[in-house]
C-alpha positions in Angstrom: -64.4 29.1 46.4 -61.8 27.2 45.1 -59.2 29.9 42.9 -56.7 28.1 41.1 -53.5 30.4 40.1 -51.1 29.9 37.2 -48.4 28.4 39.2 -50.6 26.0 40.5 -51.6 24.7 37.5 -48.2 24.9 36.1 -47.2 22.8 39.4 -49.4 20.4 38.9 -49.4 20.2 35.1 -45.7 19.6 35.8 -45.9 16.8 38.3 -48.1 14.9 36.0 -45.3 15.2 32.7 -42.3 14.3 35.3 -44.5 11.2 36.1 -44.3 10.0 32.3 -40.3 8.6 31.2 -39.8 9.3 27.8 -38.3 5.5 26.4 -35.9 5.0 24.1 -35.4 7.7 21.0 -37.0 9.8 18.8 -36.7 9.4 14.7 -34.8 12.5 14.2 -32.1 11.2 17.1 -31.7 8.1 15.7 -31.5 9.5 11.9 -28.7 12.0 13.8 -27.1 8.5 15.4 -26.8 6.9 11.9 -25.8 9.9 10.6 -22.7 10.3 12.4 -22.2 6.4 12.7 -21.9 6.7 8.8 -19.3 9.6 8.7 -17.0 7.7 10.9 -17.7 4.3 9.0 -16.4 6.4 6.0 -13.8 7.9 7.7 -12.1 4.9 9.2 -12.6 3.1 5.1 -10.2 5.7 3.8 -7.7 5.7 6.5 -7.4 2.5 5.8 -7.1 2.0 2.8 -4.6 5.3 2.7 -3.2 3.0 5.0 -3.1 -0.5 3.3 -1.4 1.4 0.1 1.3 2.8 1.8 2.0 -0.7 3.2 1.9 -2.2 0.2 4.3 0.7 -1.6 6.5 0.6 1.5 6.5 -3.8 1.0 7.8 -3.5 -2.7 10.7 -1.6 -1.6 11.5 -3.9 1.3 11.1 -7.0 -1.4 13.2 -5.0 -4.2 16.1 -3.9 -1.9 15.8 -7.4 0.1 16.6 -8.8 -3.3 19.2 -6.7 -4.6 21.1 -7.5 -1.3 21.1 -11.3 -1.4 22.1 -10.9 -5.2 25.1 -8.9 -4.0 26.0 -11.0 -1.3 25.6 -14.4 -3.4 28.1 -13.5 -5.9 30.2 -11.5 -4.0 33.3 -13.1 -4.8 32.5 -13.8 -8.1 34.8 -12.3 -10.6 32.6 -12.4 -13.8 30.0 -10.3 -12.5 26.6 -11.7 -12.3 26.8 -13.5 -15.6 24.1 -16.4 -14.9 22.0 -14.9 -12.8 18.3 -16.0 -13.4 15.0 -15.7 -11.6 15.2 -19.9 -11.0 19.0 -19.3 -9.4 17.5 -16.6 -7.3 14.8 -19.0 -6.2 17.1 -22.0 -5.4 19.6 -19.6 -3.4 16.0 -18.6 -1.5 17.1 -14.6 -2.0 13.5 -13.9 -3.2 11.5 -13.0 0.0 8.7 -14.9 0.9 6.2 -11.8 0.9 6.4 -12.6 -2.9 4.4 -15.6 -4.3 6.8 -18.4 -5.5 6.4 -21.7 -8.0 9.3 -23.2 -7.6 7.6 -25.9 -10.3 7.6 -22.9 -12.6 10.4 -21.3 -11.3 8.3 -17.7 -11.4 7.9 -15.0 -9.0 4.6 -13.1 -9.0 3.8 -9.7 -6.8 0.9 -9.0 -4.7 -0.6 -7.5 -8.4 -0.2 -10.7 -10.3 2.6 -9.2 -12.3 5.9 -11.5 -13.1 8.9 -10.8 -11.2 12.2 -11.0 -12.9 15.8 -11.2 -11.5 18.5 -11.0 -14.4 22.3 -11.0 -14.6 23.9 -9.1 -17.5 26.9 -9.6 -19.1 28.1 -5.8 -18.1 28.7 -6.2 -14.3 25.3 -5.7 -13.7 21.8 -7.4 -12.5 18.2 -6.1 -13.3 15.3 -6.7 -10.5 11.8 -6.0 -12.4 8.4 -6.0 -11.4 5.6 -5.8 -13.7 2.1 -4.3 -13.3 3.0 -2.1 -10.5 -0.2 0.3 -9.4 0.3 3.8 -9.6 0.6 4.8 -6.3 2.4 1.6 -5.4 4.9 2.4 -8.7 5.4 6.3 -7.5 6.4 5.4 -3.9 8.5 2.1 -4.8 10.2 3.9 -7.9 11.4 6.7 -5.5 12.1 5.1 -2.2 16.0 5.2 -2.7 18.7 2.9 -3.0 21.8 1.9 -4.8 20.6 1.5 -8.1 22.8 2.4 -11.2 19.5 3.0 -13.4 15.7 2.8 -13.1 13.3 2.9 -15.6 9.4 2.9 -15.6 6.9 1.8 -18.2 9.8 1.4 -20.6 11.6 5.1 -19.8 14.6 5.3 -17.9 15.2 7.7 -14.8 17.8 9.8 -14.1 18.9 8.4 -10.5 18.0 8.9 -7.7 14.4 8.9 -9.1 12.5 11.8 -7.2 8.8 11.2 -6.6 7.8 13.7 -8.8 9.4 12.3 -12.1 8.1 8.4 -10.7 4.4 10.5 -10.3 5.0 11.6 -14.2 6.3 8.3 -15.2 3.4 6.2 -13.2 0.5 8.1 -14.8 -1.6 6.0 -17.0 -2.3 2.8 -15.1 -0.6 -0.2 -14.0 3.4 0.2 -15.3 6.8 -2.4 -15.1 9.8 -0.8 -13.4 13.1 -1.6 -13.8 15.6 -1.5 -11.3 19.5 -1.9 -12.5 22.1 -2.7 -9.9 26.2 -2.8 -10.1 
């Protein structure tokens, strides 16, 4: 008489499922898969663009303090202050930088928003760089990022100077704003 025990079944039950290969995955693996596949998509979309803002708020600053520089040092030994001084001389001495989009047909400067850029001698010793449309978070970050300036004013409202970031986040609220900057 043949007796069969538990383990030998078991064995042999076993030696028959180990012969089988499970191929490829299951439809809750692969739903897990996309799943996380999705999260990190997401993820790396908002570092980025975190990231591309911050470059762009960081570029205006380079663009206004590049300008204010070659201003400064073009009429330097001038001794009627920047009487003159126009976006079109600006061009022509090539003091705008070239991250800014220039017709020299038009003689006009535009920013990476589509807003007019304006450099403007006054008759009072000073000069005025000004870019208009600015984003908020670009306008909070550009409006506060330092620099020599004698007065600042956004949307229309002068700063007190230095302009910390959280009177530019007041002054930036409500959408796309022109700032101002004022240089001796």
């Amino acid at each position: 008489m043949n007796v069969k025990t538990v383990a030998s079944i078991r064995a042999r039950v076993g030696s028959r499922g180990s012969q089988r290969m499970q191929r490829g995955a299951t439809l809750l693996e692969a739903i897990a898969y996309l799943g996380i596949a999705a999260i990190v998509v997401i993820g790396a979309i908002a570092l980025l663009r975190g990231a591309f803002g911050s470059a762009s708020s960081n570029q205006t600053a380079e663009q206004v303090t590049a300008i204010q520089t070659g201003v400064k040092k073009l009429y330097m030994g001038q001794t009627n202050g920047y009487n003159g001084l126009t976006t079109p001389v600006a061009i022509s001495a090539g003091i705008i930088p070239t991250t800014l989009v220039i017709d020299t047909t038009a003689n006009t400067v535009t920013d990476a928003w589509g807003g007019a850029v304006l450099v403007t001698g006054t008759g009072t010793g000073t000069f005025t760089i000004e870019f208009d449309s600015v984003p908020t978070d670009v306008c909070i970050n550009a409006a506060s990022a330092g620099g020599t300036w004698t007065a600042v004013s956004i949307g229309g409202a002068t700063q007190t100077v230095p302009v910390t970031p959280a009177a530019a986040q007041a002054a930036c609220t409500g959408g796309a704003k022109n700032i101002i900057w004022t240089s001796a």
